[in-house]
C-alpha positions in Angstrom: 83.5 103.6 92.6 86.8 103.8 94.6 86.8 102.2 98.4 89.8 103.2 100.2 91.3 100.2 103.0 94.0 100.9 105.5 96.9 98.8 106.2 98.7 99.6 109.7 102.1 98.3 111.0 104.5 98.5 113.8 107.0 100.2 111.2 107.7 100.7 107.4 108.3 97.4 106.7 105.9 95.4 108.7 103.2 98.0 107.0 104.7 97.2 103.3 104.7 93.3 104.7 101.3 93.1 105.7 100.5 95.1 102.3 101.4 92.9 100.5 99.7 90.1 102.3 96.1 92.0 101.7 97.1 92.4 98.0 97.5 88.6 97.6 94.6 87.8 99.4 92.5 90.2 97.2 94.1 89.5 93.9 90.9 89.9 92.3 90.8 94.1 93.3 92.1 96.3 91.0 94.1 98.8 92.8 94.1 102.5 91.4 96.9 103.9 93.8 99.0 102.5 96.7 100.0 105.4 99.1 103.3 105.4 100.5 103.7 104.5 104.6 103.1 107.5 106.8 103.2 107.7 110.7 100.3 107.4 112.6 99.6 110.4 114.7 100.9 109.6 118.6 98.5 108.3 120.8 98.6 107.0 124.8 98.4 103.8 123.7 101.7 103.9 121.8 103.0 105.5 125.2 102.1 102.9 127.4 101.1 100.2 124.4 104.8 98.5 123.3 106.5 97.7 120.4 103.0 96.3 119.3 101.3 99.2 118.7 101.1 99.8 114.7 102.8 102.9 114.4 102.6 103.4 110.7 100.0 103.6 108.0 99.5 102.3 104.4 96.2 104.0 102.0 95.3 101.1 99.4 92.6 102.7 97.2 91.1 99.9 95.1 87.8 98.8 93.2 86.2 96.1 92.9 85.8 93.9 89.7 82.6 94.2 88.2 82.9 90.2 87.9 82.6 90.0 91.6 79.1 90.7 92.0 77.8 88.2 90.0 77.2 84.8 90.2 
């Protein structure tokens, strides 16, 4: 079954940065699509929230290897 995780970052590349980070730490998922960055809708908190605020959006949709569960 497909499980969907998000990835967020201040912009493009800090999203696509901290994608790749997840995939390297979860080597062992096999990922069935990778979404491209998209905005995140605005919000108050990127108003009055900073340069910090993740502004941008990555869809990783991945499962899980069968392997996993046992042991």
């Amino acid at each position: 079954m497909a499980q969907q995780h998000i990835i967020l970052g201040r912009d493009r590349l800090d999203a696509e940065a901290q994608r790749d980070i997840w995939l390297s730490e979860n080597s062992d998922f096999k990922v069935l699509r990778l979404h491209p960055p998209k905005p995140e809708p605005r919000t108050l908190l990127m108003l009055i929230g900073g340069r910090n605020v993740p502004r941008v959006s990555i869809e990783v949709e991945y499962e899980q290897s069968t392997e996993q569960g046992l042991g």
